[in-house]
N, C-alpha and C positions, 0 to 999 in steps of 0.2 A: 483513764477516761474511757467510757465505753462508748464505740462508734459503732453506727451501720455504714457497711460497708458494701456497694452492690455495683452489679455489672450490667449493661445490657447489649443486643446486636448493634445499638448507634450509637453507645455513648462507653467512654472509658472509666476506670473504674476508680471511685474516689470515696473518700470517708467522710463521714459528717458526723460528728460530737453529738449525740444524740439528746444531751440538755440544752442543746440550743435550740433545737427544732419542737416547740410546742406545737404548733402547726401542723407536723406530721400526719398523715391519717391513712387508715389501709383501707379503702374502698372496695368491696365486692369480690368474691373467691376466684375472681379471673387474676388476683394481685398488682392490681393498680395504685403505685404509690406517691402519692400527691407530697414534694416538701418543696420549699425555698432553695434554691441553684445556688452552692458556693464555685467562685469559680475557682482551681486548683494553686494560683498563685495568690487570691485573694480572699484565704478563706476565713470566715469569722468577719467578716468586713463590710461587704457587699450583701446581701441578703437583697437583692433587687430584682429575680425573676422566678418564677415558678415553672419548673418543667416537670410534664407526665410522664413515666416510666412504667414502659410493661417489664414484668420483671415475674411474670407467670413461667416461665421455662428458661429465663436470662437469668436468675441470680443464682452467683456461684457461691457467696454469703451463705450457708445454707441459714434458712430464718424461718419457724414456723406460723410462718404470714398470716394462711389462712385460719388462723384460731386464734387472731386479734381482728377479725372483720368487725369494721362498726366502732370498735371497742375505746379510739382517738390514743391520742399521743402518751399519756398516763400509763395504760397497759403495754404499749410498745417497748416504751422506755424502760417498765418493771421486767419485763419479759426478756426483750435486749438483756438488761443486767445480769438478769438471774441465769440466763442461758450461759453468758460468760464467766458467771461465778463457777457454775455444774463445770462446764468444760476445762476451769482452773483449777478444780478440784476434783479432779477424776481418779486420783490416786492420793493415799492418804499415809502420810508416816506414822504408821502404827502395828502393831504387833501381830493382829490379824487383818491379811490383805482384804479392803473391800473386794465387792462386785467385781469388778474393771482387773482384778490380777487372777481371775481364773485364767485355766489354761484351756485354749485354744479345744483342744483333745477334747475336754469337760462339757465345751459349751457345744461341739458334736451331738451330744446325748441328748441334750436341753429339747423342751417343746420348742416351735418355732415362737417367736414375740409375737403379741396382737397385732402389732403395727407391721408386721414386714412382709413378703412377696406374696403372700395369698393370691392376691387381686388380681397377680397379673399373668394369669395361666393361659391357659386355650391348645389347643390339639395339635398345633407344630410345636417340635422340638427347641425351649428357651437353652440360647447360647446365650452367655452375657461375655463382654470384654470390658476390664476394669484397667484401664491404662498409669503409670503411674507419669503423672506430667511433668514434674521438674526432673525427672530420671530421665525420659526422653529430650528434652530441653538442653541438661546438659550434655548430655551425649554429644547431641546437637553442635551445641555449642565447642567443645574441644576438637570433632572433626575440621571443624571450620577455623579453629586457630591452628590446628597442625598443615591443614593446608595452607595457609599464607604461612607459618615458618616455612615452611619448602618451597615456598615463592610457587606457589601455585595458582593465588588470588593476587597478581601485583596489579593488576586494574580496580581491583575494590577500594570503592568512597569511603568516605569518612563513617556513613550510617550504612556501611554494606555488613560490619560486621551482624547486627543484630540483625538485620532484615533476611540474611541468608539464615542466619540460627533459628528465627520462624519460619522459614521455608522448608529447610530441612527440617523439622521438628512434624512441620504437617505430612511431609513426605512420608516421613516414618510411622504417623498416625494413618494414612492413609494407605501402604502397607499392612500394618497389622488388620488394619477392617477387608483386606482382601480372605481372611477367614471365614468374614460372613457370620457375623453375632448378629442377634437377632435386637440384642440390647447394649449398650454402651456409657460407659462414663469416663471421664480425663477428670482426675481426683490431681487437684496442688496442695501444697504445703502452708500451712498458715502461718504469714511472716512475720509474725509475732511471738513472746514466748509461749508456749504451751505447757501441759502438765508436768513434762518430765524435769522443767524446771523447777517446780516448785518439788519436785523431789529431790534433785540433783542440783545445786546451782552453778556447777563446772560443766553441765551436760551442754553440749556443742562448742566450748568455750576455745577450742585450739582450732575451729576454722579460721579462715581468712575471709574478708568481708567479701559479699557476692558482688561477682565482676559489674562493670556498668553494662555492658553487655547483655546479661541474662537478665537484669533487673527491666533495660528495654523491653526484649521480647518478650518477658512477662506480661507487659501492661498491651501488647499487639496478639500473643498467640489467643491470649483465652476470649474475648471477640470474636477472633478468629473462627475459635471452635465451635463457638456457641453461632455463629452463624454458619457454620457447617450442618447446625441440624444435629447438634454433640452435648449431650450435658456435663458441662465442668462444674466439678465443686469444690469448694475450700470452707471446711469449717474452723469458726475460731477455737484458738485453743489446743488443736488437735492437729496430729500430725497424717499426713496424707496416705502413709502405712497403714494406719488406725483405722482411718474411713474406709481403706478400700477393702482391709481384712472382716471389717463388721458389715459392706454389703456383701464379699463374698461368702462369708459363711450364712447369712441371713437370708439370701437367694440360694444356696444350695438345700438348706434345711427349710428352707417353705413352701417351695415351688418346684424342686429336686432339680434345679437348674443348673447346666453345664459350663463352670466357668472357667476363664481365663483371665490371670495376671500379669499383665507387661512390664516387667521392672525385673532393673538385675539384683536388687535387693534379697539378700542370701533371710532375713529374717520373714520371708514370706514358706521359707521350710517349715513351719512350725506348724499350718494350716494346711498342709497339703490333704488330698483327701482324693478318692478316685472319680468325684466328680470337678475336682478343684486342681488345674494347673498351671505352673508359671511360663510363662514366655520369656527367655532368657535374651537378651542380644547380645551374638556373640562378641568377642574380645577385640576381633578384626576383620572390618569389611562391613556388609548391611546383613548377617546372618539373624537368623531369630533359631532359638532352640526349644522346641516344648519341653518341659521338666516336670516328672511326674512322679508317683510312689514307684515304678520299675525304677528310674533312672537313678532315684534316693538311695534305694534298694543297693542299685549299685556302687553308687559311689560311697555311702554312709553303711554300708552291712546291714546286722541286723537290729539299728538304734530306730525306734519309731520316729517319723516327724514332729511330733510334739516335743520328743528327747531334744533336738536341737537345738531349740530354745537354750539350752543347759548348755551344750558344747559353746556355745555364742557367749554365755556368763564366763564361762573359763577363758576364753578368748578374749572376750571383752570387745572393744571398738574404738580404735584410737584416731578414727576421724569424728567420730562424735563424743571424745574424748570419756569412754564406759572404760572402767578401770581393767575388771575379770582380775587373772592372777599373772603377775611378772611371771615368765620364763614357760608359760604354756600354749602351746597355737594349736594348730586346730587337731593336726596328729594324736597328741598328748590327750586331749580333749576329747576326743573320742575314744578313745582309750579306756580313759575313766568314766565317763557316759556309761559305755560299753559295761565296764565290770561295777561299777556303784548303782545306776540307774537315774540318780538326779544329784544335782548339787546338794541339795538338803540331806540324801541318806549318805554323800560323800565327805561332806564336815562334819558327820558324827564321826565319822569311821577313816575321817585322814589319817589315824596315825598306822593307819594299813595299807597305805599308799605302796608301794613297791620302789618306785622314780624316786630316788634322792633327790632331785632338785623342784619336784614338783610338790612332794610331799614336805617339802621347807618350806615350801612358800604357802599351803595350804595351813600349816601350821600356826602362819603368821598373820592370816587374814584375819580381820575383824570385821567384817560386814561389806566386805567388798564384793563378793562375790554373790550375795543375794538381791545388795544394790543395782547388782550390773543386771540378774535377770529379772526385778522390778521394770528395767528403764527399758531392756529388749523385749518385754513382753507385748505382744501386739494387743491393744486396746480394742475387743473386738464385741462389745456390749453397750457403745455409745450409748446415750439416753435417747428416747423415741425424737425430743424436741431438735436434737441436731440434726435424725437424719430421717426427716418424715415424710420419706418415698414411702411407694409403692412400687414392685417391675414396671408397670407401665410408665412411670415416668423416666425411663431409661431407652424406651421402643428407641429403633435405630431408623429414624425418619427423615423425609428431605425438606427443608426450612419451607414454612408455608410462604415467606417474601421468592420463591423461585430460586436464592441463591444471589440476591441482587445485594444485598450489606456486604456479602463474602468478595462478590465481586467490585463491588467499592473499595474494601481494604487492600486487595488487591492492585488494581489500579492506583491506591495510594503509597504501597509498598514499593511498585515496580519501577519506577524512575533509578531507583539506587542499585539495581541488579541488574544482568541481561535480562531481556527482555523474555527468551526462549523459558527462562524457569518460570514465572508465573504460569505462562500459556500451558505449560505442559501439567501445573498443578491443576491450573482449571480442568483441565481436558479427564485429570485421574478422579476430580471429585467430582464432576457431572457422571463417569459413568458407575460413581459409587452410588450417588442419590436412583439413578435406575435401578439399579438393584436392589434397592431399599424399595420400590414399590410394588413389589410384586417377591415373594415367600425365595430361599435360596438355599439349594443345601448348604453345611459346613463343608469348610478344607478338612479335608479329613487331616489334613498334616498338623494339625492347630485343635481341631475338637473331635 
């Protein structure tokens, strides 16, 4: 069933069956959306209020609104579907990869797209910071359960777990914008299945269901953020890697803009590039690490960043259950990166492998190892309709409400925590929004 699904600064985020809503309609390019209110425990049932929604800089859904203005509920619904279809279909099991499986490296070269950063130039130096949300989230979230193992939180309530998981989450978001980007986005994860399922039907299948805990501060951080003055997005279909690898190469290649990646995510090697680096956090403690082509350099030799991609198919990924090859990790891996060049010219040429045990198992593969770099290949050519920014829809601004929604959720979070952490959160985002009004260098330790 295809739903819209939207967020705003006063309202939490809920789904609506889009054939139920004939009534729908998008009024005017400031994206005002007029439906019928279901309420969350009574949906499909009640249809008994109408509420307005701005959802001009609040929808994390990404949805190309404004090119159904006028147009009623018929083009909504066609538009909905077909966006969903494109995004379930972004990879195709066939002999020659579409679009969406070039690499990374390739799409460097490419003009920049019609659609992407032009717009958003001007004579100070564009930083952008692309955070990855559920990566901070949990992070989040395990410091806070390793502290109450060690009976460190024995006063925490019954809802103190999540409410501390979004406090520390902003913390740490709050943190990284002490870099001073000029531009911003917190990109989540789309909870539904996406493309790589339809390539892989085992792809994620050996996690464990997500804790109740993060499922909470899910439905409390991104409000949150968006009333920080932060654009959050989730596109359907696609996974939050995806998004954020196709705006950072899309802002570098349009607008020559300086970015940064927050997420420990090692599949963001593949894009590196010397205006494009990752923000690592470290293993222990609140450390952040830039990671860049030197540091590649170092630790990988002389295998390019886009090679990596290939070391990761060899490896594979056994939390998102990606097969690669038994008995190779990442030493091995690069190794043969190193002396083949890619997986492709290393299964002509396995039977010159050198490794006895490596060159058995390459022998015995059957399309496992091109599967796996199908599924780690970063999707970084979305269609224009999923993500139809411009830079300037990313400027790093302070909420035209003063900060009054941010400060409501607050106040409603703060009963279940001491009191000292909200205060001192407010105190770190008010002196971020100063800063946001007036031009800042970068940390040079960051950009």
């Amino acid at each position: 069933m295809t739903s819209l699904r939207i967020l705003t600064q006063q309202h939490r985020g809920f789904s609506i069956p889009m054939h139920q809503h004939a009534s729908a309609m998008i009024l005017g390019k400031s994206g005002i959306l007029i439906l019928p209110w279901f309420g969350q425990t009574t949906a499909l049932k009640k249809p008994h209020l109408t509420k307005k929604l701005n959802v001009s800089r609040s929808f994390f859904q990404v949805r190309s609104f404004s090119s159904l203005v006028s147009r009623g509920s018929d083009a909504i619904r066609k538009q909905t579907a077909r966006e969903y279809n494109d995004s379930r279909l972004l990879l195709q099991m066939d002999d020659e990869p579409p679009l969406g499986l070039r690499s990374a490296a390739g799409l460097r070269n490419m003009s920049p797209p019609a659609n992407g950063y032009g717009e958003g130039g001007g004579e100070e130096e564009q930083r952008m910071l692309l955070i990855d949300g559920n990566a901070v989230l949990y992070r989040s979230y395990f410091k806070i359960m390793a502290r109450v193992g060690y009976g460190g939180l024995k006063d925490m309530g019954s809802e103190g777990d999540w409410v501390l998981t979004v406090f520390t989450s902003l913390l740490t978001i709050l943190r990284l914008l002490e870099a001073r980007p000029t531009h911003i986005a917190v990109v989540f994860d789309y909870r539904g299945l996406t493309f790589r399922h339809q390539i892989f039907r085992g792809y994620k299948s050996g996690r464990a269901p997500t804790p109740d805990t993060i499922l909470q501060a899910l439905d409390c951080i991104k409000p949150a953020i968006l009333s920080m003055g932060i654009t959050a997005l989730e596109v359907p279909g696609v996974e939050a890697d995806d998004v954020i690898g196709a705006l950072a190469l899309k802002a570098v290649a349009a607008a020559g803009t300086k970015v940064r990646i927050a997420s420990p995510d090692k599949d963001f090697f593949q894009i590196l590039s010397a205006q494009l680096r990752i923000l690592r956090f470290a293993p222990k403690g609140s450390g952040i690490v830039s990671f860049g082509l030197e540091e590649f350099a170092q630790k990988f030799g002389s295998i390019q960043p886009a090679q990596y991609l290939d070391v990761l198919a060899l490896m594979g990924d056994k939390v998102d259950s990606i097969p690669g090859v038994p008995g190779i990790g990442e030493k091995t891996a690069l190794k043969l990166v190193h002396e083949f060049g890619s997986v492709e010219n290393l299964l002509e040429r396995r039977s010159e492998v050198v490794l006895k045990r490596a060159r058995e198992s390459l022998m015995l593969d059957e399309g496992a190892i091109l599967l796996s770099k199908r599924l780690l290949t970063l999707r970084v050519d979305l269609p224009a309709h999923l993500l139809p920014y411009n830079l300037d829809d990313f400027v790093c601004q302070s909420p035209k409400d003063q900060g009054e929604n941010f400060m409501k959720l607050l106040q409603a979070m703060s009963p279940y925590i001491d009191p000292s952490v909200p205060q001192d959160l407010e105190k770190r985002v008010r002196k971020i929004w100063k800063t946001w009004q007036v031009p800042q260098q970068a940390l040079e330790t960051y950009f």
